[in-house]
C-alpha positions, 0 to 999 in steps of 0.5 A: 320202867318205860319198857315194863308199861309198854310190855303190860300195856300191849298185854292188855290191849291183847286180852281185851281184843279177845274179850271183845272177840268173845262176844260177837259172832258171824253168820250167813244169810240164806242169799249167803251174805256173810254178817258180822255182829258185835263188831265194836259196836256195830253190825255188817253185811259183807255181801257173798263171797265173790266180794270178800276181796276187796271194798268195804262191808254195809253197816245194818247196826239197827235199834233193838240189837243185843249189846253183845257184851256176853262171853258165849255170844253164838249165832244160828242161820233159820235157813227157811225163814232168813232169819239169825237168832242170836243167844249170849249177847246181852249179859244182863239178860243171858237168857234172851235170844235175839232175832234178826229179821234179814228181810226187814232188817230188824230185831226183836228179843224172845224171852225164855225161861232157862230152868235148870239150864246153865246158860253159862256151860252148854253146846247147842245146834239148831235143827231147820225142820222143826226150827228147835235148839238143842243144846248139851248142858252138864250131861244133860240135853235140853230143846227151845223150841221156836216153832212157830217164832220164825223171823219175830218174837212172841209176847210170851216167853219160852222154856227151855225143856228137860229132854233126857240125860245124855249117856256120857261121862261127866266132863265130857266137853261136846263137839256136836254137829247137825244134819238130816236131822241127826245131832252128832257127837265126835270125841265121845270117850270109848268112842272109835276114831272116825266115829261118832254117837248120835241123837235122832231128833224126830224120835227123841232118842240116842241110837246105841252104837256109834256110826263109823265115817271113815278118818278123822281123830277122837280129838275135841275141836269145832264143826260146822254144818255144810249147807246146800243152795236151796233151803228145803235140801237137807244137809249132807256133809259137815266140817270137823276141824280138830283144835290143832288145826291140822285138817279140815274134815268134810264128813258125808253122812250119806255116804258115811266117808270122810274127806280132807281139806287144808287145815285153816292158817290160822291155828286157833283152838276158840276159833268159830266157824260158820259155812254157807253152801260154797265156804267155811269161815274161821272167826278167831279169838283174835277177830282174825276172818278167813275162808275155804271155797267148799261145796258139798261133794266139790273140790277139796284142793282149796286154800284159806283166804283173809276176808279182805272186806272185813279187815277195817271193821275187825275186832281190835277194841274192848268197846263191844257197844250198846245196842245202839239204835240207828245206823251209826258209824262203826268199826268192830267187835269179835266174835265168840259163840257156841259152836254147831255143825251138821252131822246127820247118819245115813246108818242104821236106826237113822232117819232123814227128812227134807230140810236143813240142820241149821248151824250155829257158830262155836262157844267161846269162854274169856276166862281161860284166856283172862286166866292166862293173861293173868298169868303172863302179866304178873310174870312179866311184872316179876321177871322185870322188876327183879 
């Protein structure tokens, strides 16, 4: 009997880190400091990655945060105005898009009203120069526009807006990612292995054949845009990682080619990832932080390291906190989100502009995981109780 409990509870301490996970996210700064929020409560700033290795990251947790207690929790760098706005952090008010203001350090909360939108089911990228979300929500896409928003919250809240019906099959489950302007979309069905269809943002429309980037896999997976050091440089490249983890893909959309990197340690398919213009972080379901050294058209003989600094802080509890105010003493959350990337065409009918695609982190749902848990748990019962 005494096994039967320690093998349940271990069971369950896994499925709440995950949970917990679930509902915190990571993002850089445009100093590329890397945060973490949601982390058992509280909030970091792990600095730049030439200190990752060692030391301890600086608690910012400050009074008008979300809880972060939502299942979806996704963040986004608005790389002009160094801010990170954050959505699906609060479950009581899923519609609320947070706003951390990195220079003052302080939040707000921006009000939107969702329509027809399900804040429940989408994939989203926010785009740098017109500073607009959009976002694939059962076959339809939608745009939140924070014109005008910035670093603070207007008093009035904003809709989310019916653009158009996306022409793809139903159940199509979105891998999309961001740059010059262009939202990209991989593994659409009858689309070709290193291809992907796209959706020109300044004119508001899909372009009718898909643009070919050299090698990846039509498989589901995660991206993550590629930023460049200074804020009015459009993004170039984004990075592809399929579920498997086999790879990670750097595709260049000027040069429209493809290139691989190591595929991270960890092999995770809900793991999230965020770059910055020097490293692409993998957050995993289990609150698990490593990162690749990459610059954009750089070295792709690197290799994925722990984020030695956030280790004591990691998601390892089911406490994912109350917005608390002040600075409080704090260990961890986990992580969850959307995921974006950057993507962009230099091919034909496409556009670009001065500006960076901003990326957001990847979607995270907690009940496939909870499902399987279940599962597992009720098994276990079975096997030791016969």
């Amino acid at each position: 009997m005494a096994r039967l409990l320690t093998l349940v509870s271990l069971l369950f301490l896994s499925l709440s880190s995950t949970a917990v996970a679930s509902s915190s996210c990571v993002a850089f700064d445009s100093s590329w400091n890397l945060y973490a929020f949601g982390f058992n409560g509280k909030d970091y700033n792990a600095g730049t990655m030439d200190t990752w290795s060692s030391g301890t990251p600086t608690e910012i947790t400050a009074s008008g945060r979300p809880p972060f207690d939502g299942t979806n929790t996704t963040c986004y760098l608005a790389q002009f105005f160094n801010a990170i706005y954050v959505m699906n952090a609060d479950s009581s008010n899923p519609s609320n898009v947070y706003i951390y203001d990195v220079g003052g350090k302080s939040w707000s909360t921006q009000a939107t009203t969702p329509g027809s939108f399900d804040l429940s089911d989408f994939d989203a990228i926010l785009d740098h120069d017109t500073n607009v979300f959009y976002a694939l929500s059962k076959g339809e896409l939608f745009f939140l526009s924070f014109d005008g928003i910035t670093t603070s919250a207007k008093s009035d809240a904003i809709p989310w807006t019916d653009v158009q019906k996306a022409p793809y099959p139903d159940g199509y489950q979105p891998v999309m990612a961001l740059a010059q302007n262009h939202i990209h979309f991989l593994d659409v069905p009858g689309t070709a292995a290193g291809s992907a269809d796209i959706f020109v943002i300044h004119f508001s429309f899909f372009q009718p054949d898909a643009q070919p980037y050299g090698d990846f896999p039509a498989t589901h997976g995660q991206t993550t845009s590629i930023f460049l050091s200074e804020s009015n440089q459009v993004q170039q490249e984004f990075a592809f990682i399929p579920d498997d983890g086999s790879k990670t893909y750097i595709i260049n959309v000027e040069s429209n080619t493809t290139q691989s990197l190591a595929g991270p340690t960890n092999k995770d398919a809900a793991a999230t990832y965020f770059a910055s213009d020097s490293a692409i972080v993998q957050f995993t379901s289990s609150g698990q932080l490593s990162y690749i050294p990459y610059k954009t058209g750089g070295d792709t003989s690197g290799s994925w390291t722990t984020i030695q600094k956030l280790t004591s802080v990691a998601p390892t509890s089911s406490g994912s906190g109350s917005g608390s105010s002040g600075s409080a003493s704090g260990t961890s959350t986990a992580r969850g989100g959307s995921s974006t990337g950057t993507g962009g065409s230099s091919g034909s009918n496409s556009t670009t502009s001065n500006g960076n695609g901003a990326m957001g982190v990847a979607e995270r749902s907690v009940s496939v995981v909870f499902g399987m848990g279940g599962a597992l748990i009720l098994g276990t019962l079975a096997v030791l109780l016969c």
